[in-house]
C-alpha positions in Angstrom: 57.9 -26.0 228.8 60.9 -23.4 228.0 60.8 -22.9 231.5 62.8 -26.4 231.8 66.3 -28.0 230.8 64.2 -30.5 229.2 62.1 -28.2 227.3 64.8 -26.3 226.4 66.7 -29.2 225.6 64.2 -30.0 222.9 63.5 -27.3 220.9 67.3 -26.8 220.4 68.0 -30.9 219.5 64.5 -30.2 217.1 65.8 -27.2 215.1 69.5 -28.9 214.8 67.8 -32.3 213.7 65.8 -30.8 211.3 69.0 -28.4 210.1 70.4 -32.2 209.3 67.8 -33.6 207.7 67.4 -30.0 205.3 71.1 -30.5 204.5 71.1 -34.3 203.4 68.4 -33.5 201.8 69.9 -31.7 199.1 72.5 -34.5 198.5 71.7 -36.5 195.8 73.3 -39.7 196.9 71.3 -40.0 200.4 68.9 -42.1 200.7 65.7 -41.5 202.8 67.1 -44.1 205.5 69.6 -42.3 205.9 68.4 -39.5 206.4 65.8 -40.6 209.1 68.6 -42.4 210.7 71.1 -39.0 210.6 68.3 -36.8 212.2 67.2 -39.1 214.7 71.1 -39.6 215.5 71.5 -35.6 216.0 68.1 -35.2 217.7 69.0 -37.6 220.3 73.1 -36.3 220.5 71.8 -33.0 220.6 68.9 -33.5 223.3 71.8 -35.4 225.2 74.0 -32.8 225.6 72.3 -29.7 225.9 70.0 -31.1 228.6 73.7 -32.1 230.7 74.9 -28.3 229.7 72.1 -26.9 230.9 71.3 -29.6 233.7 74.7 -28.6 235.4 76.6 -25.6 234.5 73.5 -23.4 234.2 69.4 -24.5 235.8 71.6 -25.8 239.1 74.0 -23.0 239.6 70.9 -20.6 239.0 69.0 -22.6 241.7 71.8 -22.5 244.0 72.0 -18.7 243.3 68.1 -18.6 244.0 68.2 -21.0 247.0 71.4 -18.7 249.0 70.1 -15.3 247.7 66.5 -16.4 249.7 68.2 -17.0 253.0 70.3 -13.8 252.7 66.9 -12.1 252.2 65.8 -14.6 254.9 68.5 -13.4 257.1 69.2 -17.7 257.6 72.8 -17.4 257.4 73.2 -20.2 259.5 73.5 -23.1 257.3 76.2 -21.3 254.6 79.9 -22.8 254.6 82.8 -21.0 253.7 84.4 -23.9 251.9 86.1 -22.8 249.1 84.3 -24.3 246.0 85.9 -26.5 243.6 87.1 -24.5 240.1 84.5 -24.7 237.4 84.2 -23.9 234.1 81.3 -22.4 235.0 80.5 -18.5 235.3 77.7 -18.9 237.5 79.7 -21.4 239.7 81.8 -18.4 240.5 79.1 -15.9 240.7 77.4 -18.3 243.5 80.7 -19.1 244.7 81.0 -15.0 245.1 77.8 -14.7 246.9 78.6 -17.1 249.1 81.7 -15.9 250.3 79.4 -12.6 250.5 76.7 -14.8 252.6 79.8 -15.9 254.8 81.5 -12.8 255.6 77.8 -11.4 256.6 77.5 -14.2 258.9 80.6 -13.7 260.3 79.7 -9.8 261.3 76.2 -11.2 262.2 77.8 -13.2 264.7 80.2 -10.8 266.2 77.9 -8.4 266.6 75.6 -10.9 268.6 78.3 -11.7 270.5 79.4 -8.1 271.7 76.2 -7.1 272.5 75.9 -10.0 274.5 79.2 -8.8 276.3 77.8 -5.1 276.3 74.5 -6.5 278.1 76.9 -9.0 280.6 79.4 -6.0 281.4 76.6 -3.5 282.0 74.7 -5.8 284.7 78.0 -6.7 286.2 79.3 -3.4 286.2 75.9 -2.6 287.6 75.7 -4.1 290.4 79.6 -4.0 291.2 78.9 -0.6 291.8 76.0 -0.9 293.7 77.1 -2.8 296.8 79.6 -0.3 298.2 77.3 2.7 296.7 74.6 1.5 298.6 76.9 0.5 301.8 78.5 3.7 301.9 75.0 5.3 301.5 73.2 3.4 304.3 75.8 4.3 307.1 76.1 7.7 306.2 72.2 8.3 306.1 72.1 6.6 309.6 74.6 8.9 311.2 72.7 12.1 309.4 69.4 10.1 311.1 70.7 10.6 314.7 73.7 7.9 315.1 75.9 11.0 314.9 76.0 12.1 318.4 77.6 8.6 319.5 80.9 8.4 319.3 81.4 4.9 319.0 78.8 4.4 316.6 79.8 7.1 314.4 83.9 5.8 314.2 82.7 2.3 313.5 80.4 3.6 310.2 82.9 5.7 309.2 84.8 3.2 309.1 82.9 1.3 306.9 81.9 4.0 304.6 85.4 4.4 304.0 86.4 0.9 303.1 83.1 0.4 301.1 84.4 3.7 299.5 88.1 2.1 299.1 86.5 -0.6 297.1 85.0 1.4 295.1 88.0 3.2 293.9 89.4 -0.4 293.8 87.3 -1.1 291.5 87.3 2.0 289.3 91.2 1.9 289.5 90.9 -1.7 288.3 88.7 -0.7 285.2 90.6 2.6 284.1 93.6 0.3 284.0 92.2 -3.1 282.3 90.6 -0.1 279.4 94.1 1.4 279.4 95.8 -2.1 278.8 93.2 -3.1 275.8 93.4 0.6 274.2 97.3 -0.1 274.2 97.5 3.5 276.4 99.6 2.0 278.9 103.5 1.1 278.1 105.4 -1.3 279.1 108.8 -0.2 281.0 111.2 -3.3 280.2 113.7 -3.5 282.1 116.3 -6.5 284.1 115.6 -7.9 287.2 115.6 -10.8 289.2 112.1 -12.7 288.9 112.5 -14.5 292.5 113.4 -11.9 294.7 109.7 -10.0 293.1 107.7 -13.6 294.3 109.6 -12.9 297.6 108.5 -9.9 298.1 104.7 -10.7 297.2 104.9 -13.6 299.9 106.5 -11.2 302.4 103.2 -8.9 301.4 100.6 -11.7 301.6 102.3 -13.0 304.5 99.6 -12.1 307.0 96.8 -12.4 304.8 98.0 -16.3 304.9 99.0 -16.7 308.4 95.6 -15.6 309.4 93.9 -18.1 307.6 96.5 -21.1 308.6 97.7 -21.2 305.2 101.8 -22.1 304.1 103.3 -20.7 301.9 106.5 -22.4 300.0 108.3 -21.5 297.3 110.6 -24.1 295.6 113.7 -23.0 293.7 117.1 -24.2 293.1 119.5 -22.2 295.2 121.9 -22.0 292.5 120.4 -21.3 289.5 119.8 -17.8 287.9 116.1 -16.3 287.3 116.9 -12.8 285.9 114.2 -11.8 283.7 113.8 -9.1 281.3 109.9 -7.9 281.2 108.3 -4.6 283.2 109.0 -5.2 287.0 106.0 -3.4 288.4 103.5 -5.3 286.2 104.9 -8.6 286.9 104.7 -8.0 290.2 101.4 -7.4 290.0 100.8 -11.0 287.8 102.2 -12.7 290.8 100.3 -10.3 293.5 97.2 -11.5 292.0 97.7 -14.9 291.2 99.4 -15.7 294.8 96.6 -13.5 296.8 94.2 -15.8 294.7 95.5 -19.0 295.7 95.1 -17.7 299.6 92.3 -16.6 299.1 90.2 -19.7 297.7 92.3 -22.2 299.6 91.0 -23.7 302.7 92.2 -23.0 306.4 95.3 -24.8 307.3 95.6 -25.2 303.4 99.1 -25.0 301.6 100.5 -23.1 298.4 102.9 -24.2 296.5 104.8 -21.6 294.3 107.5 -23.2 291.7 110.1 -21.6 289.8 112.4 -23.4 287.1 114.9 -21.8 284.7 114.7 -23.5 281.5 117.2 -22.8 278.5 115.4 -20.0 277.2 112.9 -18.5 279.9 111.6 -18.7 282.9 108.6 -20.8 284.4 106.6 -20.1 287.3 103.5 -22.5 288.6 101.5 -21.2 291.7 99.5 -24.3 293.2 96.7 -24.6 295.5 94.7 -27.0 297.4 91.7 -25.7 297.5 88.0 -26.8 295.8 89.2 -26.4 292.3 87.3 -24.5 289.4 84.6 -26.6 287.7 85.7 -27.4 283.8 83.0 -25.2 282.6 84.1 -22.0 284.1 87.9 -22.4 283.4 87.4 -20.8 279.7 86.0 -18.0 281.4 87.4 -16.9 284.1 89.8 -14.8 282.5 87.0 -12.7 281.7 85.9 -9.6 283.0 83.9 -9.8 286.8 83.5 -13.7 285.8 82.7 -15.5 289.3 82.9 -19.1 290.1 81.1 -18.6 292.8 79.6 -15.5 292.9 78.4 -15.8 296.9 81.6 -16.3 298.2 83.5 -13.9 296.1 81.5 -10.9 297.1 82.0 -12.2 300.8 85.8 -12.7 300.2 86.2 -9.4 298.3 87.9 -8.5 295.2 86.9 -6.9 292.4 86.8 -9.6 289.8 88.9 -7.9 287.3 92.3 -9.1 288.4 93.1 -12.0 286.3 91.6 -10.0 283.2 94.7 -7.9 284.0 96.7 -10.5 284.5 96.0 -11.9 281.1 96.4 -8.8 279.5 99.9 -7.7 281.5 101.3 -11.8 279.9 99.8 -10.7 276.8 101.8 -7.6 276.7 105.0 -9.9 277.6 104.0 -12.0 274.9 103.2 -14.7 277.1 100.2 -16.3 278.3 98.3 -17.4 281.8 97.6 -21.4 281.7 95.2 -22.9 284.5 94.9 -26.7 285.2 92.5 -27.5 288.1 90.3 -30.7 289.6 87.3 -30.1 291.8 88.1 -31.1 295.0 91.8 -31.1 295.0 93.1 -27.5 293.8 94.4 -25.0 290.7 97.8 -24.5 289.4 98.3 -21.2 287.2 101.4 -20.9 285.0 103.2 -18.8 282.8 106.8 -18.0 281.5 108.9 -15.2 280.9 112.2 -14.9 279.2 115.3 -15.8 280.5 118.1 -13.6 280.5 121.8 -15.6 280.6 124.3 -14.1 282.8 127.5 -13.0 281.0 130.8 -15.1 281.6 133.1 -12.3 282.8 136.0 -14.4 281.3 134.8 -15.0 278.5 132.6 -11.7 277.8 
């Protein structure tokens, strides 16, 4: 029974009742009436009010308590909110309120955790088998020239051939990692410096220039003649941003397609949208495939080439810039990636 607010409840209204009925009863001028009356009045007051005391500011905070302290043990974090509770007068109110922020901040590492090894698992099969196609290339001409295919000439130029582009990939891809860990551990600096932002997408189209005439592809780049586009950010990483992004839009465009690069000075920086035609990136895969050796078609990747690390590094290289790499893209009808550096105004020489 004391187990209860109820029980409780009523062996406390009891004992103050029949404290009221003990003191009338020593007055002379009441009447039993009224003391019947008086008791029953403070019984019932009593009864009232403890059981609400205990009803809400103690027996349900407790269970509360009980209740999140069970799914802790549980390990059933899942349910908890961080909402900030509502101020009480209650001490246990704040004690559960305590726990759960305790719950919440458990959940929260529970989570993360989850998630990085599911990142450690992902990056470790990737990384896997990555390595393994121009390991196991490399490997299977040299054992056939070791197995007799030395002694002809022409067979042994063509597989050393191969073996050494499988083996150029390969450092490709290492090179690609080193820097992408380099970028993320904040070992590589940034070397800021002025320069003008449209002569470096010139010379990335003069690079990629043959890669795009083989494939039928054009290449324009719209500008306005007269405007200026002088930047101030680290010219060989930039470069590198627009190597990438630019190779990409080649690369996953169709023959005879087009790309479209844009440049616009606005007041304050500089924007630059690259724009392809080609079969577009599904919605599901555009939060991803800034992430490490993320594929959106993982086929025709490995038979295009590439190491699937290059717009991780160009996320990173904006980052550094304090910028950031936006996509927009329709299945069927093409991509455009953008981002924006700072513009640097040209002094007036008359008026310095």
């Amino acid at each position: 029974m004391l187990n209860t607010s109820r029980g409780i409840s009523f062996v406390l209204a009891l004992a103050i009742a029949l404290l009221v009925v003990a003191f009338l009863s020593l007055l002379d001028e009441a009447s039993f009436i009224l003391i019947l009356v008086a008791g029953g009045l403070a019984f019932s007051s009593a009864y009232l009010l403890i059981t609400i005391t205990l009803e809400f500011l103690v027996f349900r905070e407790i269970g509360n308590i009980y209740t999140m302290l069970e799914k802790i043990q549980k390990k059933d974090l899942s349910e908890i909110s961080d909402k900030k509770s509502k101020s009480s007068i209650s001490p246990l109110r704040k004690i559960n309120a305590v726990i759960n922020s305790y719950a919440v901040a458990r959940q929260k590492e529970i989570d993360a955790l989850q998630k990085n090894a599911e990142f450690r698992r992902e990056f470790i099969a990737d990384i896997s088998h990555e390595l393994k196609t121009p390991i196991f290339a490399t490997q299977g001409y040299i054992h056939t020239l070791l197995d007799g295919a030395m002694d002809d000439k022409q067979v042994r130029m063509k597989f050393l051939k191969r073996a050494a582009k499988s083996l150029d990939s390969l450092d490709n891809l290492v090179q690609d990692l080193l820097t992408l860990n380099q970028m993320e551990s904040g070992v590589i600096k940034f070397v800021f410096e002025d320069f003008d932002l449209k002569e470096v997408i010139e010379e990335v189209m003069e690079e990629l220039e043959h890669k795009a005439s083989k494939r039928k592809v054009q290449i324009d780049f719209k500008y306005e003649a007269d405007k200026n586009y002088i930047t101030h950010a680290d010219r060989q990483k930039i470069y590198r941003v627009c190597q990438n992004l630019i190779f990409n839009a080649v690369k996953y465009n169709h023959d005879k397609g087009e790309v479209i690069i844009g440049l616009k000075a606005h007041k304050n920086h500089i924007q630059v949208d690259i724009k392809d035609d080609g079969q577009g990136i599904p919605p599901e895969d555009l939060k991803r495939i800034f992430e490490r050796f993320y594929r959106v078609e993982k086929s025709r990747n490995k038979k295009e080439g590439g190491t699937g690390l290059g717009l991780a590094i160009v996320k990173h290289i904006l980052e550094g810039h304090k910028s950031k790499i936006s996509v927009s893209s329709t299945v069927g009808k093409g991509s455009i990636f953008s981002f924006s550096l700072p513009l640097v105004k040209e002094s007036n020489p008359e008026n310095p």
